[in-house]
N, C-alpha and C positions, 0 to 999 in steps of 0.2 A: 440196558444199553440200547436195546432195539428201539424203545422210546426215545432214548434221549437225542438218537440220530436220525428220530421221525421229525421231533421238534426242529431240529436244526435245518432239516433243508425246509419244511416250511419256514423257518424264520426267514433262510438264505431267495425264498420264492417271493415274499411277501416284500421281504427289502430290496426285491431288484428295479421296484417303481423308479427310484435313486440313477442307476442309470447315469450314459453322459446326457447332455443337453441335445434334443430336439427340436427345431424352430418348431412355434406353432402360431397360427393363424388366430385370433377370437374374433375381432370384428373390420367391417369396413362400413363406411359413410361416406356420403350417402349408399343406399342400396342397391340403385339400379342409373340408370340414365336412359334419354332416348335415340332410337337408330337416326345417322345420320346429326350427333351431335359429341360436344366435348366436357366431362365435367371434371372439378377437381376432388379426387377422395382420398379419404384419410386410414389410415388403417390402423389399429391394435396389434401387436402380439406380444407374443414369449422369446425370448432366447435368438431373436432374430435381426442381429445386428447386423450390419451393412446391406439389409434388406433394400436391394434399387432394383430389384424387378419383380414388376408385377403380370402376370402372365393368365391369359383366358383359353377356357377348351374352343375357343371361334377365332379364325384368324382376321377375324374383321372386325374384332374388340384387340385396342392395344394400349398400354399405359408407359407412359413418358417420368420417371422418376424426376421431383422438381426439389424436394430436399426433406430430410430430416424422414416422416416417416409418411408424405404427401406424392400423390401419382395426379398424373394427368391422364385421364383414361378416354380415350375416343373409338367410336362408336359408328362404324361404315354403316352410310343406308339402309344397303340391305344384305342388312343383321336383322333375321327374323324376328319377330318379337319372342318371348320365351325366357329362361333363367339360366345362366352359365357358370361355369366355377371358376373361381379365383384362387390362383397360388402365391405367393411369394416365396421370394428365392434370395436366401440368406445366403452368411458365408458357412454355415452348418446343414445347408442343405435344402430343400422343398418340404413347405412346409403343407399342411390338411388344406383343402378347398372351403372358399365359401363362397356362396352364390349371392349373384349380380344378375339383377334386372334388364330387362330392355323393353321398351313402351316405344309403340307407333302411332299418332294421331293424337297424341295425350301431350299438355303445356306440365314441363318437370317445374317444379317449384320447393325453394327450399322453406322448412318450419321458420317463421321470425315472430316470436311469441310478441304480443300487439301490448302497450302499454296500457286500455283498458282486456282484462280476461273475457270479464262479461260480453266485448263486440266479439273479442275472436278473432283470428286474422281473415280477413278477406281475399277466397280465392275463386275463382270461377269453375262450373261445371266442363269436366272434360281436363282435370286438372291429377296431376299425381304429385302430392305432399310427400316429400322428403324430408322423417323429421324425428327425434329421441323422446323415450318416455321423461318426465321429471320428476325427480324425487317429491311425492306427496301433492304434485299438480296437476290439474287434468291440460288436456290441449283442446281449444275450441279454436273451430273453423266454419266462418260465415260463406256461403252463398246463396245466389241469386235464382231463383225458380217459378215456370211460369205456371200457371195452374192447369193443370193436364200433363206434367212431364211426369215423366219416370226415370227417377236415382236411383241409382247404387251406388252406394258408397262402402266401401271392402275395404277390410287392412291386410298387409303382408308383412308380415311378423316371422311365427314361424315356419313359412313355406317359403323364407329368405334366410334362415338360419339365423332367429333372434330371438332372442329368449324372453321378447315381450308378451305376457301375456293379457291381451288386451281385451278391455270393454267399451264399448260402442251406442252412446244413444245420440237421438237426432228429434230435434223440437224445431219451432217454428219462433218466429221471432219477438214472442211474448213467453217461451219459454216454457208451451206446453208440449209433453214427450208423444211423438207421434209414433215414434220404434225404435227398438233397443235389441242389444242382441250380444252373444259372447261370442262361445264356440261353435262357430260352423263352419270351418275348413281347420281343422286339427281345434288350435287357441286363436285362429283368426276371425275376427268376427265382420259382419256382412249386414249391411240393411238397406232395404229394397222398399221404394213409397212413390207413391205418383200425389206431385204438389195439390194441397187441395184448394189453394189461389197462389196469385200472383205474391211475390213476396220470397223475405228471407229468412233461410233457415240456418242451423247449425249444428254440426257435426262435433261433440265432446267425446275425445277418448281417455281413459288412462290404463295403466297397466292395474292389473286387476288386485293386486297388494300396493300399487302407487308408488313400484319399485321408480329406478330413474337410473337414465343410460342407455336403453335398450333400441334400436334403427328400428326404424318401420319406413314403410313406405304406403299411403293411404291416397286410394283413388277414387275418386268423386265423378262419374260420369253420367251420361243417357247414350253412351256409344252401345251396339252392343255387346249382350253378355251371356255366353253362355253357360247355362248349368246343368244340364246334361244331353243325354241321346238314347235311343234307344230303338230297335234291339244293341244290348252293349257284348256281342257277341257274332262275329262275321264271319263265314267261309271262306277261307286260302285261296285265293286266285277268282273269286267270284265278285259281282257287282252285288252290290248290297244297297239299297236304300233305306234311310235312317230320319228319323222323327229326332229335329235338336228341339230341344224344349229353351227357353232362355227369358230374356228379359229387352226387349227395343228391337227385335227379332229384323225389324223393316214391313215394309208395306203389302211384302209378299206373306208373310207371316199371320196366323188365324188364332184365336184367342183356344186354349188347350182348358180340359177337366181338371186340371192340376193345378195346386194354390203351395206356395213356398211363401214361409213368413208372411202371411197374410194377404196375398196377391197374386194374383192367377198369370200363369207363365204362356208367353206365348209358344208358336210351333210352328217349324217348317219343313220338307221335306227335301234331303238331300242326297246324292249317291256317292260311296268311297268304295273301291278297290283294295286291299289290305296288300301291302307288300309282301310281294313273291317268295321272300327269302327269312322272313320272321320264324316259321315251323324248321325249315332246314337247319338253321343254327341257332334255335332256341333263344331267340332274344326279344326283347323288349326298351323299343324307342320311345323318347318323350324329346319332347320341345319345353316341358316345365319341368323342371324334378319334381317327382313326384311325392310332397313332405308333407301333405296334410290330408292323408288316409289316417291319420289317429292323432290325440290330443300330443303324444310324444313320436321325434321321429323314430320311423320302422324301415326295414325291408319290403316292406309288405310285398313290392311284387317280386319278388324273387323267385317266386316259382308260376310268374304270368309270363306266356308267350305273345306279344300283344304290342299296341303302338296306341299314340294319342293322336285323335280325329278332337280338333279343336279345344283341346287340351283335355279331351275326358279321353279313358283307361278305354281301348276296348280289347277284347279277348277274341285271338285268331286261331278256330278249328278246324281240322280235315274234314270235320262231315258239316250234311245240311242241318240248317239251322230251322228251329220251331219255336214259334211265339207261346207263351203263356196265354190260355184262353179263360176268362173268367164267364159264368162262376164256375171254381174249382175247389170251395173253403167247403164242401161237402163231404165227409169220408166216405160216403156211399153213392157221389157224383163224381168220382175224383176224373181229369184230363186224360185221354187216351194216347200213350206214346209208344215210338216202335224205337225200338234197341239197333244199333246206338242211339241215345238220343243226348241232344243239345237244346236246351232250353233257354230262351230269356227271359226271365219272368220278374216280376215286382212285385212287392205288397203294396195292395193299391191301398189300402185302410186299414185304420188299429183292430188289430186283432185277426189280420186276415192269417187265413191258413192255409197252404196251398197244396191240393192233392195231388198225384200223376198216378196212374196206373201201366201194367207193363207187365208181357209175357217171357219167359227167360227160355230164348231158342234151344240153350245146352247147361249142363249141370259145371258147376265150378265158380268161381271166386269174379266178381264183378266189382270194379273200381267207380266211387259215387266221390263226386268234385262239387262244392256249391261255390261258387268265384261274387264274395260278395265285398270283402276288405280290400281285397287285390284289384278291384275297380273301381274302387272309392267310391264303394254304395255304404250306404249308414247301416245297416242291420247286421245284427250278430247270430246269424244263420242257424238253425242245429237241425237233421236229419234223422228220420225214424224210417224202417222200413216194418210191414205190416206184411204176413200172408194171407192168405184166401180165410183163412177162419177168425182171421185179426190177431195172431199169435205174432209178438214180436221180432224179429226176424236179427235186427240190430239198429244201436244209433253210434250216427257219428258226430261228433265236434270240432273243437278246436284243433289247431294242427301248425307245425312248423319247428325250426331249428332256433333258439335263444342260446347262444354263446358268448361270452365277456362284451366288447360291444355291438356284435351283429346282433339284430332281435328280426328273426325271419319266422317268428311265431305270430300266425294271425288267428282272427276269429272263424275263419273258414271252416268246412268241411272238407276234409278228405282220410279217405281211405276205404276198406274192399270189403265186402260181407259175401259170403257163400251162398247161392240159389241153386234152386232146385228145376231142369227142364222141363219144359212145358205146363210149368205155375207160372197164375196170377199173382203181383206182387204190388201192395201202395205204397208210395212214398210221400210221408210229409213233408214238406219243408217250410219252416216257420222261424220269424224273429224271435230271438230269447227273450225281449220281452216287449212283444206283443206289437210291435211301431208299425207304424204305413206310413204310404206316400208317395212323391214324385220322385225323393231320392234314395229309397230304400226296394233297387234293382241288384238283381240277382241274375247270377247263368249257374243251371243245374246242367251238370255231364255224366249221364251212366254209359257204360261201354264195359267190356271186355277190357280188362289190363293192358297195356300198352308198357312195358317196362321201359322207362326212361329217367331221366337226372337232371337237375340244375344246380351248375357250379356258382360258385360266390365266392368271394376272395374278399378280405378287409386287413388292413396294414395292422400288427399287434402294434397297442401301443397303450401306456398306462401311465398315469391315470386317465389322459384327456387325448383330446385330436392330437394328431402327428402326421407326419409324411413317411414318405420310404424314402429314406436316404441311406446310400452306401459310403463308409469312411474307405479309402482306399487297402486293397487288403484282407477287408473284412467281409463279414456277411451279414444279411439281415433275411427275416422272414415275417411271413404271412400267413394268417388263418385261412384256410379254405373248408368252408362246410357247402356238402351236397347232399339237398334234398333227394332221396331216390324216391320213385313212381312207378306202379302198376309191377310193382315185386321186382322191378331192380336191382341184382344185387352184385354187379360185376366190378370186372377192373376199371380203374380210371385212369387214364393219361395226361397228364396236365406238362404241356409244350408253351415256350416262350417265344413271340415275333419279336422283332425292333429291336432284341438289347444294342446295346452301343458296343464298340470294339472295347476290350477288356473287363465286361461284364458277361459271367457265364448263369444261364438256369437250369442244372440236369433234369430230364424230368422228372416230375413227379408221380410215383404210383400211388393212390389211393385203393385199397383193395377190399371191395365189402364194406365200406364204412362210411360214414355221414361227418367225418372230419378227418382232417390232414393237417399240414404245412407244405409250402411252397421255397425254397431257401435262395435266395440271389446273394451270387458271391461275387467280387471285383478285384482286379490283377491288383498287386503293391506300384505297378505304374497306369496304371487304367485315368484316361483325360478326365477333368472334369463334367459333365455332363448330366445335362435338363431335359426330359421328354417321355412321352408318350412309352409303353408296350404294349402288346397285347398278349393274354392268356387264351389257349384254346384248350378243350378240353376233350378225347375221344375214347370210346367203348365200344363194346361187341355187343350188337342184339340182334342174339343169334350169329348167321353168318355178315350180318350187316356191319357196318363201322359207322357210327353215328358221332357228328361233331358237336360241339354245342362250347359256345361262346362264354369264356368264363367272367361274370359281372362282379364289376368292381364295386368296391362299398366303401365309405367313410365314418367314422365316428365323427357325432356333430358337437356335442356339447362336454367340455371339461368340467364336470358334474357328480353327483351321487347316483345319476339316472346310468347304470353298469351299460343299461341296451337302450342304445341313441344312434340310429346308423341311417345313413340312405345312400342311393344309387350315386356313383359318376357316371360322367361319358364316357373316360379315360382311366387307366391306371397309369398315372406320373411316376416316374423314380427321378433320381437322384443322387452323383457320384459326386463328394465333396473332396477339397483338396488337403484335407486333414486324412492321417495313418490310421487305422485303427488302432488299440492298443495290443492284442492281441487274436490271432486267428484258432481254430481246432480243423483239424483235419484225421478224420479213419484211416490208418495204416493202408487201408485195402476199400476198395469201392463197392467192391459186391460183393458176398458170403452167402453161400449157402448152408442152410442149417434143416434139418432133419425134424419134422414136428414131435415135438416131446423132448429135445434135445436141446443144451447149450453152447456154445462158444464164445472165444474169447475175442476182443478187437482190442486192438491198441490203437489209442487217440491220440492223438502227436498237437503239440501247442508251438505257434512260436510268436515269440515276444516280440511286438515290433517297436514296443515303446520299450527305450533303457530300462528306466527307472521302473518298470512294474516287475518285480520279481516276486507276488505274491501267491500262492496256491489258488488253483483252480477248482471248484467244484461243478464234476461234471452232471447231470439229471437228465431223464430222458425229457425229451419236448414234446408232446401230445402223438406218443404212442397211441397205436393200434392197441385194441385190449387182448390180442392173443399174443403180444410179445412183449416182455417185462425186463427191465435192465436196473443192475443194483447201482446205487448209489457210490461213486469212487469220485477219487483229488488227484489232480494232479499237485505234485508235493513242491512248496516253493522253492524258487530256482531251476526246478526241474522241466521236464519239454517233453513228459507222456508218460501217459499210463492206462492200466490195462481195465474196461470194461466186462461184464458178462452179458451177453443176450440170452434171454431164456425165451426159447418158443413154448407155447401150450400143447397139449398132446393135441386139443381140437383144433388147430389154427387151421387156416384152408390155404391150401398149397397154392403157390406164385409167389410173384412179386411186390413188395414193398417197401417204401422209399423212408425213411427214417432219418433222424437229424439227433443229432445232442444237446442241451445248455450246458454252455459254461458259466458260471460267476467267479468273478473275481472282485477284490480292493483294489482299485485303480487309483494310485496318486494323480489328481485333478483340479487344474483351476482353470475357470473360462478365461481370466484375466494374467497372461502370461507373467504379470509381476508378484502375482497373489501368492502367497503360500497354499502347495498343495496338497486336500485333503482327500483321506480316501472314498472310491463313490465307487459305490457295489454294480459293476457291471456285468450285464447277461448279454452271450453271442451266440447266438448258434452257429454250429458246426458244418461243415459241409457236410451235403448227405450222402449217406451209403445205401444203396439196395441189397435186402435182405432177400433170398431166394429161399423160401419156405419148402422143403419137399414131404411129399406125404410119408408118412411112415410105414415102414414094411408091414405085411399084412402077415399076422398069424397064422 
């Protein structure tokens, strides 16, 4: 029996994909426009009928609905250049983001494939192609180039949210291939040539299986371009000057040791200041989203405290900072550093190995950080520590959180090994396999633990992108995983700004653990309502109270890829003017329960739709693992029934914020004249605080 009621709520889990309807987003075309202009775009989705607004995280991006599923999107001046997200807004709610371009100085031009292929269509340098993959075609594009220039010409694919995965070569006008390139920014690919005469060349791309449908937007310039900076790692409140490496750099700019794709990068010297309030509240600012630190998108920086200095990653520390001094690939020369220490360092060439050396002031546990995915440096780090007689001490690797679609697992290093006071200690740090170069920068951090968190939040939703939309009545939630640091292992408080009148969020406890839910519930007359909140999230380190900004995340692609997630600006909701069908609500908000002991809650249901008078099946929702709850129904027609909480004898005493699933058969049809069938819907419950008390002591 215990089987057969195992199988059944996996079945009832698996079948809640079913669900009501969600609007969702897949594409927009074109991709981007430029500041200070108007284009007309067209959009794709799912389940998103009466879709007339289209909505930007900038309020100097705006779109004018002109009919059917067509916007009018214009673009004030000054609208930075950079990447934005796009909502549309159904009669079922807000739907996932997709991000929209903005170009300063660039002529926007749409794809008009030319009656012969072989010319290509002709566009001018300094130009941005807006244009789709085609099925089994490539797309060429001719320009004109003097001899002595230097091109770039980059596609923006998937760092636009487009599932083109593109190849790129570039010949001259007889047809011989001067440079070719795939993947260099996630699947978008890049190629950099200075004309070897006068004369025209052209740019052939297609998707790399010759799929067809897919937006790009492909820029063809000699403006310039940077591709990186370094040191990628600056001091809190301090001036910092920094080495951009790039490409048409200007006149002030000196020819650099460094060659990318076969051509030496220029370099110039600049100074930034890092924003005051980045370490205070734990965040990380971009101007680009940042979607092409891996071939698929990631989290990756989710646990970077950091901003973009001309659109590269950099990483902002309490202490001074220390260059990498080469040579260091000696294990019996290795670099002298004093504790704490902050390193920017690079592998300057295949095979380098980078040593550090370092005395350990006091005996205890010491946190090692290598920041090389979370900066969108190319290398896949791994960390060895050595003692004085060369006895291994420990290695560390890969590190991060993968859950349904957040993937906050990167290639980095982190985590703490145990030292001995007043020992010598090496540490390696080297690419897994072997790479160098200009773009394979790294920041090494050893310190003393510092216990601290980064919150995350992404909308559950399955199988693909979705929004957070509330039916009136009902509730919806959210995953939250928190990375903890430097043996973090406290309470969490997760508090909502901005909701709208008739939208509540208790807070949320997370206690001990590296995942939660977050639950927003909405009054039965709560207004319709679009916009913004924000999540904050606070703890105790020590007698301190530390806040830290909780970052929102999107699932990008409706795919087999489970973990496809990146950053917003914003966390959007959503209050539609449809009922939910039914709500769950705890008898009782708080309970206390005794570790090693159970009790009982009664769950109350009420039906707001007539016609669903079907039983409920209630599951917990991503319990804490010291408290366990049996599987129970509410029985059809009926409106509660009684739950068990079991706490574990080990649970550790406090607070914890809990929620329920419900499923049900809901009689539904999108099409009010339809016959309606049933669709297995999951709600979560409002949530109750569990007050955990220790157990009496023997």
């Amino acid at each position: 029996m215990r089987l057969l009621s195992l199988v059944a709520v996996l079945v009832l889990a698996s079948s809640a994909r079913a669900d009501l309807p969600s609007p969702r987003f897949d594409r927009i075309t074109p991709l981007g426009a430029a500041a200070g202009s108007s284009v007309e775009v067209e959009v794709a989705a799912g389940d998103a009928e009466d879709a007339t607004k289209l909505l930007f995280d900038h309020p100097g991006i705006t779109a004018t609905h002109i009919k059917d599923r067509k916007f009018k999107v214009t673009v004030a001046a000054d609208v930075p250049p950079g990447t934005y997200d796009a909502r549309l807004v159904a009669k079922l709610g807000i739907t996932n983001p997709r991000l929209f371009a903005v170009s300063k100085g660039l002529t926007e031009v749409a794809e008009t494939p030319p009656k012969d292929p072989a010319i290509g269509q002709v566009v001018s340098v300094n130009s941005v192609i807006n244009g789709s993959s085609r099925q089994g075609i490539e797309s060429v594009f001719r320009f004109t180039a003097k001899k002595g220039q230097r091109i770039v010409a980059e596609c923006f694919a998937q760092r636009l949210d487009s599932q083109l995965d593109a190849t790129m070569t570039l010949t001259d006008s007889d047809g011989k291939q001067l440079a070719s390139n795939g993947d260099y920014a996630g699947k978008d690919p890049l190629v950099d040539f200075v004309a070897p005469k006068d004369g025209d060349y052209l740019v052939i791309m297609n998707d790399l299986s010759f799929r067809g449908g897919f937006p790009y937007r492909l820029v063809i310039t000699d403006q310039p371009h940077v591709e990186n900076v370094f040191p990628r790692v600056v001091q809190a409140g301090k001036k910092a000057d920094l080495t951009v490496y790039g490409r048409n750099l200007g006149s002030s700019a000196k020819p650099s040791p460094w060659v990318v794709t076969d051509v030496p990068l220029d370099a110039i010297t600049e100074a930034v200041t890092p924003p005051d309030d980045i370490l205070k509240h734990g965040s990380y600012r971009f101007t680009d989203h940042p979607t092409g630190h891996s071939v698929l998108p990631t989290a990756a920086t989710c646990t970077l405290n950091g901003f973009q200095y001309r659109g590269v990653p950099l990483l902002v520390s309490d202490s001074p900072v220390t260059l990498e001094q080469e040579p260091n690939d000696d294990p019996l020369k290795p670099q002298r550093i004093d504790l704490p220490a902050v390193v920017s360092g690079r592998f300057d060439k295949e095979r380098d190995a980078d040593w550090y050396e370092f005395e350990v002031p006091e005996n205890g546990a010491y946190s090692f950080d290598v920041y090389c995915e979370r900066i969108a440096g190319r290398a896949d780090p791994y960390l060895v520590v050595l003692d004085e007689k060369d006895g291994r001490v420990g290695e560390l690797d890969d590190f991060g959180i993968r859950m349904n679609a957040f993937d906050g697992h990167v290639r980095d290093v982190s985590g703490s090994i145990n030292l001995a006071a007043k020992k010598k200690y090496r540490v390696l740090v080297q690419d897994r396999y072997r790479r160098g170069g200009a773009r394979y920068q790294y920041v090494l951090v050893i310190r003393k633990p510092v216990p601290d968190f980064f919150p995350a939040v992404i909308h559950h939703q399955n199988p693909g992108p979705g929004g957070t939309t509330l039916r009136k009545g009902g509730a919806v939630y959210m995953d939250v995983m928190i990375h903890n640091t430097g043996g973090f292992g406290g309470m969490v408080t997760i508090t909502a700004e901005g909701l709208p009148k008739g939208v509540q969020m208790s807070p949320a406890i997370i206690n001990n653990d590296t995942r939660g839910v977050i639950v927003l519930t909405a009054d039965k007359d709560a207004a319709e309502f679009v916009g913004p909140i924000k999540l904050t999230a606070t703890a105790k380190r020590g007698d301190e109270t530390i806040t830290r900004e909780v970052r929102p995340y999107t699932r990008v692609w409706n795919s087999n890829d489970l973990n496809s997630s990146r950053p917003t600006r914003e966390l959007v909701i959503a209050v539609s003017g449809e009922n939910t069908p039914f709500a769950l609500m705890p008898a009782v908000e708080k309970i206390e329960i005794e570790a090693g002991k159970k009790a009982d809650v009664v769950i109350e249901c009420e039906r707001l739709w007539p016609e669903f008078k079907g039983a409920v099946t209630l599951i917990p929702l991503s319990f804490p693992n010291p408290i366990k709850m049996n599987t129970a129904s509410i029985g059809e027609g009926k409106n509660e029934a009684t739950v068990t909480l079991e706490v574990q004898a080990n649970a550790r005493p406090g607070e914890y914020t809990l929620s329920i699933t419900g499923q049900g058969q809901v009689p539904y049809a999108k099409d009010a004249k339809a016959a309606k069938a049933n669709t297995l819907v999951p709600l979560p419950s409002r949530p109750i605080t569990i007050v955990v008390l220790p157990a009496p002591k023997k």
